[in-house]
Wavefront OBJ file of the C-alpha trace (Angstrom):
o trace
v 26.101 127.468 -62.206
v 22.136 127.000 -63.380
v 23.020 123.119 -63.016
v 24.488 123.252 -59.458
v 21.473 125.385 -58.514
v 19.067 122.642 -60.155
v 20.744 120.005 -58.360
v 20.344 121.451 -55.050
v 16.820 122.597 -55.542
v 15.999 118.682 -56.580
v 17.811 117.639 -53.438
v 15.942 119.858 -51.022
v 12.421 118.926 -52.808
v 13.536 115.251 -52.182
v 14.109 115.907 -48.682
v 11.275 117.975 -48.205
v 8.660 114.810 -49.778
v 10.461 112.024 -47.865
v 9.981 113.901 -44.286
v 6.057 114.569 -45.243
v 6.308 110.309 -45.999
v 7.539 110.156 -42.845
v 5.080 112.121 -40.800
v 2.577 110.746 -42.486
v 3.708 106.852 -41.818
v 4.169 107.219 -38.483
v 1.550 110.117 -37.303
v 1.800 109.224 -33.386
v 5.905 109.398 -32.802
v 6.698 112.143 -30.530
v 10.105 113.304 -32.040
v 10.558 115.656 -29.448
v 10.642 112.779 -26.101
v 13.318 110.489 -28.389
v 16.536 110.652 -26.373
v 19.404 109.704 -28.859
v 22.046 109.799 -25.928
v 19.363 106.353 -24.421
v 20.964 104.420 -27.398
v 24.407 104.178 -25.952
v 23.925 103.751 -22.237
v 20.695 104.169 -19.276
v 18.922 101.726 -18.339
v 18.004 98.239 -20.515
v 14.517 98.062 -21.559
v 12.507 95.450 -19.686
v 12.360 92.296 -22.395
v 16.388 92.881 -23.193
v 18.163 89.578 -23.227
v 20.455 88.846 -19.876
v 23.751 89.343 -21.246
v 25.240 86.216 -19.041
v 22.463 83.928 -20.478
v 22.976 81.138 -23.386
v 21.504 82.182 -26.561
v 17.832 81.691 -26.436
v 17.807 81.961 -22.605
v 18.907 78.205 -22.567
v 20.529 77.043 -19.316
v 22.067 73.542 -18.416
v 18.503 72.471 -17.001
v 19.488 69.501 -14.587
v 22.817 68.882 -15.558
v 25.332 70.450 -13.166
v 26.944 73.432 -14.363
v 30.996 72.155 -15.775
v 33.588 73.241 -13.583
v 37.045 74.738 -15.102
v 40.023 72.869 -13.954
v 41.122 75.138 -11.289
v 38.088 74.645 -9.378
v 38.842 70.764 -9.131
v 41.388 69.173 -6.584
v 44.182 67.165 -8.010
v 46.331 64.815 -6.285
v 50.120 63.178 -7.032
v 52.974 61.434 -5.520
v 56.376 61.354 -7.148
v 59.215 59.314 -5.811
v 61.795 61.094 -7.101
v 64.727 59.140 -5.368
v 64.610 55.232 -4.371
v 67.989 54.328 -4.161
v 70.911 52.089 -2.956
v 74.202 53.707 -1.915
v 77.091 52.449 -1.729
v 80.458 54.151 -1.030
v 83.621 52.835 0.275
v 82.923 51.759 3.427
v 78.999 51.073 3.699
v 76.116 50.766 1.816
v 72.294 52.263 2.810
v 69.308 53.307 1.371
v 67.823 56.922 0.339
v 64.759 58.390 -0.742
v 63.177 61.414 -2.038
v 59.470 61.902 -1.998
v 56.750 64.823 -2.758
v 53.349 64.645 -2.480
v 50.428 67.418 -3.235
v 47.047 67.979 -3.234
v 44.678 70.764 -4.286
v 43.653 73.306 -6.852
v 46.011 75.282 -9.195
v 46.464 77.888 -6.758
v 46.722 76.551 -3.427
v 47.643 73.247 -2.292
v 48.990 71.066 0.680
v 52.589 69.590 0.040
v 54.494 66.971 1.691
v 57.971 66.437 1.134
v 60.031 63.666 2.949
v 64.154 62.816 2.425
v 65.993 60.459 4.780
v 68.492 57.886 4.992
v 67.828 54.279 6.328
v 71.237 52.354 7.290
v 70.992 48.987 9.109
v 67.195 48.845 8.945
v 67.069 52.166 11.004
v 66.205 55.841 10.224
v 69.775 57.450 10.746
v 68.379 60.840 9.448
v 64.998 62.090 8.034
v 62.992 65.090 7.133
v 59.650 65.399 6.482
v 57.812 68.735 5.692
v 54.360 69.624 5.441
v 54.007 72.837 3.727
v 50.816 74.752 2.200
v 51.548 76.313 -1.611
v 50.555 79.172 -3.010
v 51.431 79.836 -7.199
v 53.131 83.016 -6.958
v 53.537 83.101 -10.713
v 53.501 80.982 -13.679
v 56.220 78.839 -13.003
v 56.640 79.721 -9.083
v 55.080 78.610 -5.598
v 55.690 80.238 -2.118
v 55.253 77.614 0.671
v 54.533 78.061 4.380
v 54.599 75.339 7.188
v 56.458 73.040 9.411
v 59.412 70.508 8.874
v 60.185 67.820 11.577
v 63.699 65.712 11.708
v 63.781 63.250 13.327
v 66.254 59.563 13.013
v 68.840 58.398 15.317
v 69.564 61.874 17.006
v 67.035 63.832 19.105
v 64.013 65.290 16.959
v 64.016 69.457 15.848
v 60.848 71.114 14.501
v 61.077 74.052 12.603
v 59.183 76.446 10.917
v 59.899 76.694 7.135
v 59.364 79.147 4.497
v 60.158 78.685 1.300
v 60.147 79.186 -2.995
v 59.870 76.446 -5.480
v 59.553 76.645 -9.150
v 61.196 76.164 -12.652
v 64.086 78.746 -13.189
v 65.275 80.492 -16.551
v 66.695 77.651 -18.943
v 64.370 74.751 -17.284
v 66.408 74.637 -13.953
v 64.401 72.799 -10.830
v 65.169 75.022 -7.886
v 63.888 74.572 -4.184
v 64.928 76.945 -1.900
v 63.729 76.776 2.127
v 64.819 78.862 5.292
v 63.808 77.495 8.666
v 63.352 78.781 12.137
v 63.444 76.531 15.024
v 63.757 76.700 18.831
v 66.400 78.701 21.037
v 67.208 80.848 18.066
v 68.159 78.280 15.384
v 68.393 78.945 11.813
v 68.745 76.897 8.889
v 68.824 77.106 4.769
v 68.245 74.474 2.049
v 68.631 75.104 -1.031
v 68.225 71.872 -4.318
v 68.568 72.642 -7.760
v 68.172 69.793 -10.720
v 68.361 69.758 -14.634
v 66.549 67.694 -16.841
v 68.850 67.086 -20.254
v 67.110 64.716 -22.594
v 69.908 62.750 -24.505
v 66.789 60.785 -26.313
v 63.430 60.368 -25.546
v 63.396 57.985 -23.207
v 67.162 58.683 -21.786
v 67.440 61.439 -19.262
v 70.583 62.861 -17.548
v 70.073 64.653 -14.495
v 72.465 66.673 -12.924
v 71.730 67.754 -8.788
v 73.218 69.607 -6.123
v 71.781 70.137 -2.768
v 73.257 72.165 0.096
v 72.505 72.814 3.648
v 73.149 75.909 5.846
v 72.790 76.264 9.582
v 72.830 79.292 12.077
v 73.986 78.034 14.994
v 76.219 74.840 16.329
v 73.628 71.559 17.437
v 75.779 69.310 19.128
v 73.269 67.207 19.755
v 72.812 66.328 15.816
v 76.270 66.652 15.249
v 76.182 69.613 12.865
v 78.217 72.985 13.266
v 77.305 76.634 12.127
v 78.029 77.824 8.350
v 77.776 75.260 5.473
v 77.051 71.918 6.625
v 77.015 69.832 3.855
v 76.810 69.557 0.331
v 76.257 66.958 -2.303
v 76.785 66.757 -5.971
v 75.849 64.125 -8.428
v 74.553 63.017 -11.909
v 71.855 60.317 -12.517
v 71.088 58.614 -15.830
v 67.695 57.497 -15.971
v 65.951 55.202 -18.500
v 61.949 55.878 -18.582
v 60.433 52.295 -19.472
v 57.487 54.602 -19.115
v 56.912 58.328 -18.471
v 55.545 57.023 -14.967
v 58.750 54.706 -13.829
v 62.540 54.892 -14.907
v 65.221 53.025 -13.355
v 68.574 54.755 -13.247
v 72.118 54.717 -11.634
v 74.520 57.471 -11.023
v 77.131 59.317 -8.819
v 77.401 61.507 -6.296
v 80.478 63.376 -4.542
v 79.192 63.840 -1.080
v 81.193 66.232 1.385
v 80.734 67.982 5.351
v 82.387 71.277 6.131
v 83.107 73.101 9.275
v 82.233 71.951 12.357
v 79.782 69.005 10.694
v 82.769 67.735 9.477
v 84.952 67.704 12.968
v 81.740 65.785 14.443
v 82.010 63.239 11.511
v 85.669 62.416 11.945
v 85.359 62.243 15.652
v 82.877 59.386 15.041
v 85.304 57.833 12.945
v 83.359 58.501 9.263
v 84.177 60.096 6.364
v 83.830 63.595 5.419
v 83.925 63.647 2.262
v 82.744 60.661 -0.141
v 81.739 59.201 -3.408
v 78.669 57.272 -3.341
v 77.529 55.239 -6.427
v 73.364 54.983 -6.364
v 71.124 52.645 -8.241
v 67.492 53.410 -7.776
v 63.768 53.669 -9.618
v 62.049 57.057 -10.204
v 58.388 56.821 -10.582
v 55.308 58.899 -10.061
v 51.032 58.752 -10.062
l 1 2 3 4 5 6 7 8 9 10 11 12 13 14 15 16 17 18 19 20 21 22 23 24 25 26 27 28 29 30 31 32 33 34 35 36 37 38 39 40 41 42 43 44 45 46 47 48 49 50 51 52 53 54 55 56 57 58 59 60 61 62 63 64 65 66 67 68 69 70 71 72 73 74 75 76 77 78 79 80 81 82 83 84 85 86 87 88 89 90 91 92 93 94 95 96 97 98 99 100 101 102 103 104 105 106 107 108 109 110 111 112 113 114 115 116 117 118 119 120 121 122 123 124 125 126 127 128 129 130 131 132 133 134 135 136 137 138 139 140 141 142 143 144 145 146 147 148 149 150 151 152 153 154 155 156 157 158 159 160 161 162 163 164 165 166 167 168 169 170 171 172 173 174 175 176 177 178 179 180 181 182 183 184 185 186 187 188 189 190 191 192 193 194 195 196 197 198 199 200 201 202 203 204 205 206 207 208 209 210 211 212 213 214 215 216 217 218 219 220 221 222 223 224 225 226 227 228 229 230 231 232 233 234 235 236 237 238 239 240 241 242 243 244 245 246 247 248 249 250 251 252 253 254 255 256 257 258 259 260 261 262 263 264 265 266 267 268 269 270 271 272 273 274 275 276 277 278 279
């Protein structure tokens, strides 16, 4: 017990001379205005370093300040279909195009399919569309498609959803309103399967719905058409690839009355030879 009591007594005495060190040291601190609570928040004092300056107060000076890449516009065009088709009875000419330019976030598209058969646009789409990235993989698109060819021209307005799917499947999905109440749905879907590194097999389907009968363009109401195929391209480069495949090409419904009343096919196999390529 006589050593505890020791021990504290040398304690307090030690406490006692280092506070009368203290006062002494620093005879003009006025304990009683130091605010402890200042330490962890109020106002800065007025020679604190500007937290959103580079050490030392260093700044870029003259050079202009970098800019992260979604405050730059980027631009690209990829032909995704060039092709020559032949089926049974005739032989014409496709293509497939997108185009896009912007930021990360928002961006104008253009998107243009057609045919060309005897040197003439028999049918052709174009779209010009403004994206927005919904999410990661996912953009919502807003604007106006225009088809025009050999039958009489329809605009519509188009609203649509394109992005990467679970499992690395391309989808494109588009509804469209047009004059005196008509309707229509696309929807595309492709998959990339890489047999080798340069030797790609891409499976498509693409399908086409329409609200109401347009005589004038020979399509009826319901499913209009829908094409499947496979294409086996070889990239000579990541930037061009030649390829060939087939497609099994069919009309439904009233589409496919108008087609055999013009004396055509409604359903087909077309073989395609083409070039992919992109910039």
């Amino acid at each position: 017990m006589n050593n505890r009591v020791n021990w504290i007594a040398a304690a307090v005495l030690a406490l006692g001379v280092t506070c009368a060190w203290a006062e002494e040291a620093m005879p003009d601190m006025d304990h009683g205005a130091m605010d402890h609570g200042s330490m962890q928040g109020g106002s800065a004092p007025p020679d604190a370093r500007d937290p959103h300056a580079y050490s030392g107060g260093h700044d870029f000076g003259p050079i202009l300040r970098p800019r992260m890449g979604d405050e730059e516009n980027f631009g690209s065009l990829l032909i995704d279909r060039l092709e020559r088709v032949r089926t049974q009875s005739n032989a014409s000419t496709a293509y497939d195009m997108r185009a896009r330019f912007g930021r990360d976030y928002d961006r104008a598209v253009l998107k243009a399919e057609g045919d060309i058969d005897g040197g003439k646009f028999q049918d052709a789409r174009t779209e010009l569309l403004w994206g927005h990235a919904l999410a990661t993989y996912w953009d919502t698109q807003l604007g106006v498609r225009y088809d025009s060819g050999a039958d009489p021209a329809r605009t519509w307005l188009a609203f649509g959803i394109q992005g990467l799917a679970p499992y690395w499947f391309e989808v494109d999905a588009t509804a469209y309103v047009g004059a005196e109440g008509r309707a229509a749905f696309r929807f595309a879907a492709e998959y990339e399967l890489l047999l080798t590194q340069q030797l790609m097999l891409q499976p498509r389907m693409e399908a086409n719905v329409y609200g109401r009968q347009d005589a004038a363009r020979a399509l009826g109401s319901g499913l209009s058409d829908l094409a499947v195929g496979v294409r086996l391209r070889y990239e000579i480069r990541r930037e061009i690839a030649p390829y060939i495949g087939v497609e099994r090409a069919a009309r439904f419904g009233g589409t496919a009355d108008y087609a055999r009343a013009a004396g055509e096919d409604a359903k087909a196999t077309q073989f395609v030879a083409g070039v992919r390529f992109w910039y």
